[in-house]
DRENFIFI-472964 format. One line per 3 residues: number of its first residue (from 1); their letters; for each residue x, y, z of N, C-alpha, C. Coordinates in steps of 0.02 Angstrom, whole numbers, plus 50000, padded with zeros to 5 digits. Layout:
residues N
NUM	a	X/Y/Z/X/Y/Z/X/Y/Z ~ ...;
***
This chain:
residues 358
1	xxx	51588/54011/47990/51519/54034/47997/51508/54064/48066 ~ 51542/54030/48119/51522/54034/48187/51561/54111/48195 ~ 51621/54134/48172/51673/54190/48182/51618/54240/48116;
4	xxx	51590/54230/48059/51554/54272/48044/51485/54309/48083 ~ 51444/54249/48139/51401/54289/48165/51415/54299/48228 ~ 51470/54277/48257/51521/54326/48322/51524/54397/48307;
7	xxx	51561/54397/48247/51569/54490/48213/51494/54533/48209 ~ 51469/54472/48176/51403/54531/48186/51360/54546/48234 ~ 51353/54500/48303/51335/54522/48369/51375/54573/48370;
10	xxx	51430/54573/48375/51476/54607/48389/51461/54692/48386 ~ 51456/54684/48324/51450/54760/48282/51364/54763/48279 ~ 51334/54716/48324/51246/54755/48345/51254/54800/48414;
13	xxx	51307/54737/48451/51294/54782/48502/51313/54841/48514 ~ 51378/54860/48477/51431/54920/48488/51379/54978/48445 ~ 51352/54966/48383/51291/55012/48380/51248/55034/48404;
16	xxx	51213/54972/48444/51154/54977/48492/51197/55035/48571 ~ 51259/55032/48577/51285/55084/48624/51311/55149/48614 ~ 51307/55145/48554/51344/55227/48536/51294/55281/48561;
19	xxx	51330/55340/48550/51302/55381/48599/51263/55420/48532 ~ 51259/55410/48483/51212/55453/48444/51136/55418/48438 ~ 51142/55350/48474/51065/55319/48465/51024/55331/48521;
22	xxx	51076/55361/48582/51023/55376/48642/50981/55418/48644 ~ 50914/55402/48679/50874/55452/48684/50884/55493/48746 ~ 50857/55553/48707/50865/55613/48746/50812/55629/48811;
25	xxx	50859/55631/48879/50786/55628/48946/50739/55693/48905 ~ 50672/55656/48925/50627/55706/48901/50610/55766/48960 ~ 50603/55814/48939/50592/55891/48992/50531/55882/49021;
28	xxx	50515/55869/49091/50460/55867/49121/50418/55920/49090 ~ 50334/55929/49085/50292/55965/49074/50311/55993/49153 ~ 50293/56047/49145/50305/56083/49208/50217/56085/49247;
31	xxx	50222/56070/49311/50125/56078/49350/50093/56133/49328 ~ 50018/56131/49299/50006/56199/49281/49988/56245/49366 ~ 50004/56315/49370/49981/56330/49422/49914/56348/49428;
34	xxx	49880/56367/49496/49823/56361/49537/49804/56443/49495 ~ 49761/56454/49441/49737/56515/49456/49681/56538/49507 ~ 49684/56603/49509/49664/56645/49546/49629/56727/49503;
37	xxx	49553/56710/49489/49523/56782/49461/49564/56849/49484 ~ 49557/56905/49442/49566/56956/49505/49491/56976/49543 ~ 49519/57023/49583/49474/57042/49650/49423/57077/49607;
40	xxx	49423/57113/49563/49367/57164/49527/49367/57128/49452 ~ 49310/57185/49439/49306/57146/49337/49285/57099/49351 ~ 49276/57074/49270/49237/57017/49256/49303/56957/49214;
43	xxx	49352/56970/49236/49417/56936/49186/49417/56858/49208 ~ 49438/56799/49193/49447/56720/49221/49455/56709/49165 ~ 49523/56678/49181/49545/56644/49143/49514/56588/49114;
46	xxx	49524/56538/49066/49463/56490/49044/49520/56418/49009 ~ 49492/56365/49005/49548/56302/48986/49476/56271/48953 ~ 49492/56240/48897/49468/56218/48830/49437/56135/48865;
49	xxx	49401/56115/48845/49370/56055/48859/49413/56000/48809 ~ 49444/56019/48785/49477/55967/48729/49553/55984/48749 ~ 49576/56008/48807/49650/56030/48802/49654/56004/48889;
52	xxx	49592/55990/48897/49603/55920/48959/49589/55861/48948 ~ 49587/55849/48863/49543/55762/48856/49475/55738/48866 ~ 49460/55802/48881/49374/55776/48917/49366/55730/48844;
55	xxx	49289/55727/48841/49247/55701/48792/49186/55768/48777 ~ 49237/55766/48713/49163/55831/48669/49098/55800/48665 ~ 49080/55763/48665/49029/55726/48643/48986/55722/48724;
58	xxx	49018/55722/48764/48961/55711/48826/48944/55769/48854 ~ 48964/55836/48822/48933/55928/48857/48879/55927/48833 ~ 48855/55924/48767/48768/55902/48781/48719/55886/48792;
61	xxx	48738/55817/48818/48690/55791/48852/48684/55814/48937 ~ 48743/55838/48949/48760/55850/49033/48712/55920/49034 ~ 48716/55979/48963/48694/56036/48969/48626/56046/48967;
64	xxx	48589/55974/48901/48521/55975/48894/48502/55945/48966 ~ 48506/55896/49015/48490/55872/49079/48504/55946/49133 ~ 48528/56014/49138/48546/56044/49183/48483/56094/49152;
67	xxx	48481/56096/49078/48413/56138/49070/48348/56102/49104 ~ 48348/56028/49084/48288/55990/49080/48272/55998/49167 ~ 48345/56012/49210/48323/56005/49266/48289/56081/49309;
70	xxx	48277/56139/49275/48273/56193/49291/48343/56268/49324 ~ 48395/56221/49297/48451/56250/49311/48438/56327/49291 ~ 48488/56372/49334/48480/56452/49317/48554/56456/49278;
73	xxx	48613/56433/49318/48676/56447/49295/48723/56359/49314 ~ 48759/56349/49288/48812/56297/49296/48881/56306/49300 ~ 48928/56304/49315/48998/56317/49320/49056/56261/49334;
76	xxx	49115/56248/49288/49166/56205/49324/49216/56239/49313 ~ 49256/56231/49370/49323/56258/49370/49367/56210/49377 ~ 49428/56208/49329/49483/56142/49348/49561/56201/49360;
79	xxx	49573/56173/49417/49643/56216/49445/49619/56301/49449 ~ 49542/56307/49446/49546/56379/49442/49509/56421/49397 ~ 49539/56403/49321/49519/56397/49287/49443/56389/49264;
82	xxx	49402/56418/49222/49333/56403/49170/49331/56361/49122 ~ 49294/56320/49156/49304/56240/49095/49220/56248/49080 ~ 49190/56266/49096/49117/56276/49073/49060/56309/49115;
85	xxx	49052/56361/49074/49019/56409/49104/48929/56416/49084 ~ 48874/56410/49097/48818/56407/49055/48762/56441/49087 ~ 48726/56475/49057/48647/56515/49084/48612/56474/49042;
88	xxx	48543/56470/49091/48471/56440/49060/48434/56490/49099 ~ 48360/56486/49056/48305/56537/49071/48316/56604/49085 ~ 48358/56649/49041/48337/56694/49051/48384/56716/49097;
91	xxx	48441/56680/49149/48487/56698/49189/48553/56725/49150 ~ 48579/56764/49183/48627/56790/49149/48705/56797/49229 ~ 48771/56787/49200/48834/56808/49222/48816/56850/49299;
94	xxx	48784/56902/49279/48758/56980/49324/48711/56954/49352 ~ 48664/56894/49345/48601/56895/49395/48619/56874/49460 ~ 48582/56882/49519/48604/56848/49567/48542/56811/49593;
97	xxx	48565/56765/49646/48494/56685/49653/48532/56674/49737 ~ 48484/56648/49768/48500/56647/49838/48547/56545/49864 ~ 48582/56562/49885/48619/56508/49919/48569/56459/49954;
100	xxx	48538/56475/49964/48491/56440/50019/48549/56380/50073 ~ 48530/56331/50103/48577/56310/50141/48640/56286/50115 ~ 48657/56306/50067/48698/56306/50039/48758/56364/50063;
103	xxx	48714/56409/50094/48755/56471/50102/48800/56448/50190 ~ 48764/56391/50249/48766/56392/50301/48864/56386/50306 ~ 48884/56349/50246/48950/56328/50229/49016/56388/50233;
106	xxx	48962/56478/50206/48984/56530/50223/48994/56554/50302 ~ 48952/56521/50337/48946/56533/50419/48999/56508/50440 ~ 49000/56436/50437/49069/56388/50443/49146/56428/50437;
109	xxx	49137/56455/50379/49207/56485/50364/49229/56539/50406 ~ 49176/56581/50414/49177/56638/50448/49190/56611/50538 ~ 49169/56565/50543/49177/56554/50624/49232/56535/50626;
112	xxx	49281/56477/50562/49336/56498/50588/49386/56546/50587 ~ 49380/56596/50536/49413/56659/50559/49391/56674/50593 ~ 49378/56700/50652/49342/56731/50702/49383/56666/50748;
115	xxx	49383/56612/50755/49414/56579/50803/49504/56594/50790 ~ 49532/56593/50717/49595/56610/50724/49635/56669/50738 ~ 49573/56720/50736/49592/56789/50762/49571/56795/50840;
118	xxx	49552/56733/50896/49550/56740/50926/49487/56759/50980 ~ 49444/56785/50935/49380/56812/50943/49350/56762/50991 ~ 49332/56704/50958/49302/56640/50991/49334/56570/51006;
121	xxx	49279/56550/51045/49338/56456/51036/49255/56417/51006 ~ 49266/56377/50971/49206/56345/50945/49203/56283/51012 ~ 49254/56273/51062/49237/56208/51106/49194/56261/51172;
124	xxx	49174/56328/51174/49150/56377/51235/49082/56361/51231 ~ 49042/56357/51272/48964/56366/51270/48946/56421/51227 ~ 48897/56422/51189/48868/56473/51165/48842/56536/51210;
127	xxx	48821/56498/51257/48794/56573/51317/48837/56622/51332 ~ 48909/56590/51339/48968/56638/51344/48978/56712/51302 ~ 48944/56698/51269/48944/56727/51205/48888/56780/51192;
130	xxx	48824/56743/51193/48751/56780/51190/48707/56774/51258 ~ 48761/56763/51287/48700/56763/51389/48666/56714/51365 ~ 48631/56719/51441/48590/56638/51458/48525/56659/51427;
133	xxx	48475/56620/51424/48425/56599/51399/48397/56616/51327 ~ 48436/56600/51277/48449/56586/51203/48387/56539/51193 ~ 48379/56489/51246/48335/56442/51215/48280/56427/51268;
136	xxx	48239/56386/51282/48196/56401/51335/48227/56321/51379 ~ 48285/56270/51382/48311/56223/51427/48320/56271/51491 ~ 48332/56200/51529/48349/56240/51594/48416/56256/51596;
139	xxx	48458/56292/51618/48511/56312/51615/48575/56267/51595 ~ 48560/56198/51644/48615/56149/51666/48631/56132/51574 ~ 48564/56122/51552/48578/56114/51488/48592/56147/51426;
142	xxx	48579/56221/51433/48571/56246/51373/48653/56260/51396 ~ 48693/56266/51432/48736/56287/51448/48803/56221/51411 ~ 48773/56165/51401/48802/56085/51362/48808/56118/51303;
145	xxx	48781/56153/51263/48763/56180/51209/48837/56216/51171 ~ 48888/56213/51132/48972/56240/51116/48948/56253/51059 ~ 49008/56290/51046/48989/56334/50946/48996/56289/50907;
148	xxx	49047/56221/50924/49033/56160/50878/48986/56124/50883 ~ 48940/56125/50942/48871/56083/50927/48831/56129/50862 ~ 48850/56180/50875/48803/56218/50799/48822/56196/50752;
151	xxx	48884/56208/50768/48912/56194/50666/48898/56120/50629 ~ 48897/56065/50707/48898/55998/50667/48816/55978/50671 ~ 48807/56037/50699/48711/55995/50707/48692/55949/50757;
154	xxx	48736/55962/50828/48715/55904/50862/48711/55928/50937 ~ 48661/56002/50955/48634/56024/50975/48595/56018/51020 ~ 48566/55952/50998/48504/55902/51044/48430/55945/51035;
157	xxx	48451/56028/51017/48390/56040/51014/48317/56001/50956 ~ 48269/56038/51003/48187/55987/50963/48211/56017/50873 ~ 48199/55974/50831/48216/55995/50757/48154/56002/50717;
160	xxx	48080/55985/50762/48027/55973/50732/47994/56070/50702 ~ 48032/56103/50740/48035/56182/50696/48091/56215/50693 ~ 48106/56254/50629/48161/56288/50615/48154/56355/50651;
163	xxx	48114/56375/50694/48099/56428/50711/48149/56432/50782 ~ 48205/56509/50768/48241/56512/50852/48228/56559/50888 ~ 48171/56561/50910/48158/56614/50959/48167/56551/51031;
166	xxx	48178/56582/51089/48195/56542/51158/48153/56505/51143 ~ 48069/56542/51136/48015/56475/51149/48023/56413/51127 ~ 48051/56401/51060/48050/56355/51002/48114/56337/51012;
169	xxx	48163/56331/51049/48222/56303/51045/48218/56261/51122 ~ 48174/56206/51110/48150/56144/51158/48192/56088/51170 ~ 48212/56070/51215/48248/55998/51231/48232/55945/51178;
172	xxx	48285/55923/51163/48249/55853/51148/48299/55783/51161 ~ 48375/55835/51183/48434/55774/51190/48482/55811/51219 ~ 48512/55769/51264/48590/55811/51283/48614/55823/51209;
175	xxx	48667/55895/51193/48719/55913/51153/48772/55885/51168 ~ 48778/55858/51098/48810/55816/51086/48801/55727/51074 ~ 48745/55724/51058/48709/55643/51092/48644/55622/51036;
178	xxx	48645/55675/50980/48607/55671/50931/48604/55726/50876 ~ 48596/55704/50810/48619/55727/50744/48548/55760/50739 ~ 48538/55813/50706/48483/55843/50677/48472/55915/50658;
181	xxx	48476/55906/50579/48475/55975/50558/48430/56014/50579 ~ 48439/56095/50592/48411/56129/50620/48436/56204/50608 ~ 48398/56250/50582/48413/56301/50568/48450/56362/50648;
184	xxx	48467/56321/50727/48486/56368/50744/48582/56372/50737 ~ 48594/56332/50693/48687/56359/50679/48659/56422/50672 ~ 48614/56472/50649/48620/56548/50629/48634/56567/50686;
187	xxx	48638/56556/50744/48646/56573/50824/48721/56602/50819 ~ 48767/56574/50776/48844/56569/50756/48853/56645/50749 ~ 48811/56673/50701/48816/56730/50673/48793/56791/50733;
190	xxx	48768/56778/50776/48754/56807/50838/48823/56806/50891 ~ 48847/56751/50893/48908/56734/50920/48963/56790/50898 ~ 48982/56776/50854/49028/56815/50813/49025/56880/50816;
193	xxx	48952/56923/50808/48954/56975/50803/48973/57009/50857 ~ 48936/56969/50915/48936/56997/50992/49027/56997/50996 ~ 49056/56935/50983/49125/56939/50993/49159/56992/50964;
196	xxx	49161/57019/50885/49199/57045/50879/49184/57126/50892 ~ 49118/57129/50904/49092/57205/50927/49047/57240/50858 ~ 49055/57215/50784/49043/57202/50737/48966/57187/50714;
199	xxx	48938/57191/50677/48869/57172/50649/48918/57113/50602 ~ 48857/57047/50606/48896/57030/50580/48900/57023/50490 ~ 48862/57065/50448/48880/57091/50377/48943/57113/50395;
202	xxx	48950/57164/50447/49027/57204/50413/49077/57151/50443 ~ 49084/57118/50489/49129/57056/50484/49138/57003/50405 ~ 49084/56982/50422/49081/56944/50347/49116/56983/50304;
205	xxx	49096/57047/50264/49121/57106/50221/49194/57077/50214 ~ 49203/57119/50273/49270/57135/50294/49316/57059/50291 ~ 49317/57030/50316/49367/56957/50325/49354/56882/50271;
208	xxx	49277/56921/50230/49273/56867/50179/49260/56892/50124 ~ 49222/56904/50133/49180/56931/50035/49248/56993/50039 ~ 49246/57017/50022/49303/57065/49978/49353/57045/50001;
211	xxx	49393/57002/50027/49462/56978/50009/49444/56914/49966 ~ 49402/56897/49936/49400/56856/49878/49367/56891/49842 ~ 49348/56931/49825/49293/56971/49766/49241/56943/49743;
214	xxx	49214/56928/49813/49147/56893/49798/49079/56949/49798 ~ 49049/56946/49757/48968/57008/49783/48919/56985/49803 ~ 48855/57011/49821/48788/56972/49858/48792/57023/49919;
217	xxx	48737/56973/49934/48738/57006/50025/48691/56962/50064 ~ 48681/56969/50123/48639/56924/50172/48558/56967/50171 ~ 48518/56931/50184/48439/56942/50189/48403/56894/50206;
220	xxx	48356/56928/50250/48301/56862/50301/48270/56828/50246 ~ 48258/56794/50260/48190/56738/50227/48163/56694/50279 ~ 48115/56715/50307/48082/56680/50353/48132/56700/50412;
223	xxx	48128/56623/50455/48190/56632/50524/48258/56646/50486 ~ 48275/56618/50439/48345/56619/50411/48377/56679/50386 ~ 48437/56673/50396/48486/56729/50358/48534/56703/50286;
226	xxx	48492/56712/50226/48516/56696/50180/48551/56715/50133 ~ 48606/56707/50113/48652/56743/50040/48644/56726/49990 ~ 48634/56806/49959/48610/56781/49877/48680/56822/49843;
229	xxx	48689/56785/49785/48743/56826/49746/48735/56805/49663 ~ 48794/56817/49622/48805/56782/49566/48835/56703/49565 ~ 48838/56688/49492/48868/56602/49512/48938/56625/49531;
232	xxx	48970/56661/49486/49045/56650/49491/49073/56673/49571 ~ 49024/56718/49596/49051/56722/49671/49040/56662/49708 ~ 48991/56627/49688/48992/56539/49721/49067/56511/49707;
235	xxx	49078/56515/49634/49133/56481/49604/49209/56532/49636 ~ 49202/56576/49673/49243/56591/49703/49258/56550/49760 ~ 49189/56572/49793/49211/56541/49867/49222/56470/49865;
238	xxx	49205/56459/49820/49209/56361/49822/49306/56350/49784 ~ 49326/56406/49737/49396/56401/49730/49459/56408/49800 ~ 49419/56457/49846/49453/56470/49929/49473/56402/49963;
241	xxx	49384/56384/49951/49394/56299/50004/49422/56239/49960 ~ 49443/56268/49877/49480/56196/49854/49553/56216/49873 ~ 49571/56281/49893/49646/56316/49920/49650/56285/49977;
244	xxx	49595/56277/50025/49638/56262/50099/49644/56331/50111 ~ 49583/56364/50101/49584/56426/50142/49630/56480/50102 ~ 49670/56478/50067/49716/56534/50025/49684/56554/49998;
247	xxx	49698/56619/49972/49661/56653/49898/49734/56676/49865 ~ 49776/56657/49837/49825/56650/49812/49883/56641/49868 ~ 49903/56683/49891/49948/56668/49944/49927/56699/50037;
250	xxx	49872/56733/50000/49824/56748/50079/49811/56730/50109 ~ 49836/56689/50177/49759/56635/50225/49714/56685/50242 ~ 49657/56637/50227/49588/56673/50264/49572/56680/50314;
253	xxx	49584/56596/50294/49556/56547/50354/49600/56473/50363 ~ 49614/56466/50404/49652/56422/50414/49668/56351/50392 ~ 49699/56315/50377/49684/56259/50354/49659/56203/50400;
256	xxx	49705/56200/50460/49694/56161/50507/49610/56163/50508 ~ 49585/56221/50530/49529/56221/50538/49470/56208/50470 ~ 49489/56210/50432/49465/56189/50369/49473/56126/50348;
259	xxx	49512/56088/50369/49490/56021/50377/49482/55965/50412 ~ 49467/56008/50488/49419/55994/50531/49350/55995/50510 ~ 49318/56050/50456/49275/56079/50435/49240/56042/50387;
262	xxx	49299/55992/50350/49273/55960/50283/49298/55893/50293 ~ 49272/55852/50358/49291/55798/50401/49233/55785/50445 ~ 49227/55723/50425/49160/55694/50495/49183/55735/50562;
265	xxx	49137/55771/50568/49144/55795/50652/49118/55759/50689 ~ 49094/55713/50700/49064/55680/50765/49018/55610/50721 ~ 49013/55583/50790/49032/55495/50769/48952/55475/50749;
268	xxx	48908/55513/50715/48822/55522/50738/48826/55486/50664 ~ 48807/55561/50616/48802/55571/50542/48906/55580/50533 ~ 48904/55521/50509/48983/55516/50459/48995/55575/50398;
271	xxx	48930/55572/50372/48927/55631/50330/48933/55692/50324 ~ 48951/55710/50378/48937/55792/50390/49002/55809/50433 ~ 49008/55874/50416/49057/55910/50453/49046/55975/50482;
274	xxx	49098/56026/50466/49038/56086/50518/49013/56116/50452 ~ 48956/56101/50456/48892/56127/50409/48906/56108/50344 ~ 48961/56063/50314/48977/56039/50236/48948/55966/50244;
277	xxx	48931/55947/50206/48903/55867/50166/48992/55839/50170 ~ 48976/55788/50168/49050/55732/50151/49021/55672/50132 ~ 49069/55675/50066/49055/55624/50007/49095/55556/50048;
280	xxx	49076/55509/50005/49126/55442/50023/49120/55406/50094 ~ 49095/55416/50129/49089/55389/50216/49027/55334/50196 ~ 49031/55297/50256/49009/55211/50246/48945/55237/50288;
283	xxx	48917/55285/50290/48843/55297/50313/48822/55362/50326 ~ 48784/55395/50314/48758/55459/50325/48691/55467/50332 ~ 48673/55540/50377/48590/55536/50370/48569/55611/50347;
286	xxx	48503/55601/50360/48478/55682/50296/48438/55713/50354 ~ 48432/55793/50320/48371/55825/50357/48308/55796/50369 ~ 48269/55801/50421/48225/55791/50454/48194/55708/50467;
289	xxx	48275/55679/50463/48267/55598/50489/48311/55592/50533 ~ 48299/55534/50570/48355/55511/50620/48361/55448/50582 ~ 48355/55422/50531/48382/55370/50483/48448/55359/50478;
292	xxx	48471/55305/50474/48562/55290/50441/48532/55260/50404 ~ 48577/55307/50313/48588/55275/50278/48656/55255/50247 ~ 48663/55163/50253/48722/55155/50247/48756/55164/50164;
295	xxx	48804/55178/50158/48838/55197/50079/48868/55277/50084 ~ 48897/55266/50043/48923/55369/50004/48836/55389/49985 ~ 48844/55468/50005/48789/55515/49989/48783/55492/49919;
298	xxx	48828/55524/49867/48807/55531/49808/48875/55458/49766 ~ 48863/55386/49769/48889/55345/49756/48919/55356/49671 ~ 48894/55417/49624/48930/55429/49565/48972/55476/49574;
301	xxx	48990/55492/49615/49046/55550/49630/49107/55537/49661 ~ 49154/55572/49641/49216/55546/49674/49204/55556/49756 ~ 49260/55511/49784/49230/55481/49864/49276/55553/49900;
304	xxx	49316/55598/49875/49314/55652/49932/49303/55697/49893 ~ 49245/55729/49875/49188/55761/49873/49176/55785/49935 ~ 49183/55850/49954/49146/55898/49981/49097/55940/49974;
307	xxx	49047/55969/49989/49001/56009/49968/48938/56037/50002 ~ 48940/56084/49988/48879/56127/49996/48804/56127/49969 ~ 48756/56103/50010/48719/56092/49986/48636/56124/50011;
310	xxx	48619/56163/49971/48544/56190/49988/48488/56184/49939 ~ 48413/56219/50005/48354/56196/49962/48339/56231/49876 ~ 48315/56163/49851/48291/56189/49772/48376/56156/49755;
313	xxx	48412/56143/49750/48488/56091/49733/48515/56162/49713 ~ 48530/56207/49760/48580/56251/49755/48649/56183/49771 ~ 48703/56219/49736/48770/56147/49743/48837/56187/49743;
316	xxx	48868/56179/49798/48935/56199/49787/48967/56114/49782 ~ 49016/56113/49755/49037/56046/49762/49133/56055/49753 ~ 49153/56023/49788/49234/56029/49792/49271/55963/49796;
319	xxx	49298/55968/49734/49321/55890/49743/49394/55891/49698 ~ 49444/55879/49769/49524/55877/49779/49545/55838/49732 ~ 49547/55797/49725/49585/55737/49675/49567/55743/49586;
322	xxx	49523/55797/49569/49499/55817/49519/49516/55906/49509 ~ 49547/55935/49560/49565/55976/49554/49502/56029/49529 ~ 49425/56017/49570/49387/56040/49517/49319/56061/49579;
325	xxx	49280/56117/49545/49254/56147/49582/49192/56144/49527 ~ 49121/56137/49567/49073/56111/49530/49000/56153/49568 ~ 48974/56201/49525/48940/56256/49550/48872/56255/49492;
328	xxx	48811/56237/49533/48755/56226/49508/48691/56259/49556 ~ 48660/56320/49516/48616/56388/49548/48560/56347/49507 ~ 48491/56356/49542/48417/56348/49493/48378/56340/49541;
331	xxx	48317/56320/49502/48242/56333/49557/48271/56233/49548 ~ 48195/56199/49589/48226/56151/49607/48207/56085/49546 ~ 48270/56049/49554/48264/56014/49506/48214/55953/49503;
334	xxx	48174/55919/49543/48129/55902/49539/48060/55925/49605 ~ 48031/55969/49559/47966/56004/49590/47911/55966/49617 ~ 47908/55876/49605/47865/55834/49639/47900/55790/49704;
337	xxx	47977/55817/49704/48019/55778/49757/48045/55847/49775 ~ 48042/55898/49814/48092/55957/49839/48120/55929/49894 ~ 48169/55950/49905/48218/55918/49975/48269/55966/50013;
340	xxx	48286/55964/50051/48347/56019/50095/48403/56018/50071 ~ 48440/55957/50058/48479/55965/50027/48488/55894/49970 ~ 48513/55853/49999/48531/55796/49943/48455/55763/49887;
343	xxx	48460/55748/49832/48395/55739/49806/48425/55686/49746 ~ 48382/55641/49709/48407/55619/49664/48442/55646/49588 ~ 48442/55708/49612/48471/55738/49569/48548/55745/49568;
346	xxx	48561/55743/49617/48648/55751/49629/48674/55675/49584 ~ 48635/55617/49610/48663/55551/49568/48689/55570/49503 ~ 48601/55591/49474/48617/55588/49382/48656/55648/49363;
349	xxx	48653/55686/49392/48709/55738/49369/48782/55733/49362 ~ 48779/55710/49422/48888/55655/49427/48870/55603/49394 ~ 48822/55583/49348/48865/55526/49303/48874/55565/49228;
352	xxx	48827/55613/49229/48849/55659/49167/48915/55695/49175 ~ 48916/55718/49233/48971/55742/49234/49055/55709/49223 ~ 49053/55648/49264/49075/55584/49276/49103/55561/49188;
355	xxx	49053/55559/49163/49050/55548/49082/49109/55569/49045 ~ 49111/55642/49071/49150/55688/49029/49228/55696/49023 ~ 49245/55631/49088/49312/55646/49089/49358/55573/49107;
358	x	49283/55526/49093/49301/55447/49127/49330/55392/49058;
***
């Protein structure tokens, strides 16, 4: 008995080793690559909501909440790609709707080209740049004043008006020594121009918008200089800054300096960088408070989340680990709460969104 089930271990195992029962290494799926629109036309490529696993079942409710919220247009891009594209009211592909501070994120970019071509250093005084008395301080101070106090907002100037004429650009802190949004980063765009000899549209033109095939253009509103365009030129520029500055194999703009850009700049507001929101940091504060609030901005969103954010919840949103670019144009989504930038709307939106792929 004992020599009958010897033989048959025997003859399991020598089966269990033959070479016709092995499995065959399976062929890696190969990474899909990073698309890239072309420069003209209306062509983009597009990837199926069911050929990433999402959940069919949660685009309705995410789409009826983006109407309910006064949305004009919505957009996601994964690797590039059109994963969902949508108009409400009457908006269409061709319309265009203004960035509002949403757009300041375009300034950002542009200052650092202009610093990698040499033009500028963002650590120089601003006066260097646009002569002395920009603001009405006394010299010793307005002169504390560098192109990165603009970009990160920490200026010291008075924030109690957005208005930059000298008169209105009042002491209120050494630069560098206090956080507070304030419409004079547009000072940047003065910088730049003077540097490169340039207005600065045809800089911009030239070194941004048409090497990504983005359309729009800049126009006052009030003190500000604002860009209005279509969504998908949002969903461009927001595909640049999920590159690290490439537009396929082009630098724009640098990386280094791009994520300096999309990185706590200074030890005030954790949240902020030069002129982008930052998701995930253990405290941040908002326009027109000197408040810390401790937590992530938007606690339903993935924690590196970057983004752009202006009045009425214009939204660029860029978020690395999702490979995904998240572009939301409309009047504002709640008309009894309006806000500069962050509002309770960003929450419920990332959990719809959140929904769709969790």
């Amino acid at each position: 008995m004992s020599k009958i089930i010897y033989s048959l271990i025997i003859v399991f195992f020598c089966s269990s080793c033959s070479s016709d029962t092995v499995e065959p290494t399976p062929t890696p799926t190969p990474a899909e690559t990073l698309y890239f629109p072309p420069l003209t036309g209306t062509t983009w490529e597009t990837k199926s909501i069911a050929s990433l696993g999402w959940k069919l079942s949660d685009v309705q409710p995410l789409l009826d909440y983006l109407e309910l919220k006064n949305s004009k247009s919505f957009i996601i891009l994964v690797n590039g790609r059109i994963v969902m594209e949508h108009y409400f009211n009457g908006h269409s592909a061709t319309s265009n709707w203004y960035w509002a501070s949403a757009g300041k994120t375009l300034t950002s970019t542009v200052t650092g080209i202009a610093q990698q071509e040499d033009l500028i250093n963002i650590n120089t005084k601003v006066s260097q740049y646009i002569g002395t008395g920009w603001t009405s301080l006394p010299l010793a101070k307005e002169n504390l004043i560098t192109n990165k106090h603009l970009l990160n907002m920490t200026s010291g100037l008075d924030d109690s008006t957005d208005d930059i004429d000298p008169a209105s650009l009042k002491y209120k802190a050494d630069a560098g020594t206090r956080w507070a949004y304030h419409n004079v980063y547009v000072k940047l765009q003065d910088v730049i121009a003077q540097a490169s000899g340039q207005t600065w549209n045809a800089y911009f033109n030239t070194k941004l918008k048409d090497k990504i095939g983005m359309d729009g253009a800049w126009f006052q509103l009030g003190n500000n200089s604002v860009y209005g365009s279509n969504t998908r030129s949002m969903a461009r520029f927001g595909l640049l800054l999920f590159n690290k500055g490439k537009w396929e194999n082009n630098t724009i703009v640098s990386e280094n300096y791009l994520n300096e850009a999309t990185n706590t700049s200074q030890t005030i507001n954790l949240g902020y960088g030069y002129l982008w929101w930052l998701n995930g940091k253990s405290s941040y504060q908002l326009p027109q408070s000197q408040l810390q609030f401790n937590g992530s901005l938007i606690p339903t969103a993935p924690v590196d989340m970057f983004m752009a954010l202006g009045k009425n919840d214009q939204k660029i949103y860029v978020i690395p680990s999702k490979k995904m670019v998240v572009i939301r144009m409309g009047d504002v989504a709640n008309p009894d709460n309006p806000t500069f930038a962050l509002s309770d709307f960003d929450e419920t939106l990332w959990q719809k969104i959140s929904a769709l792929y969790q």
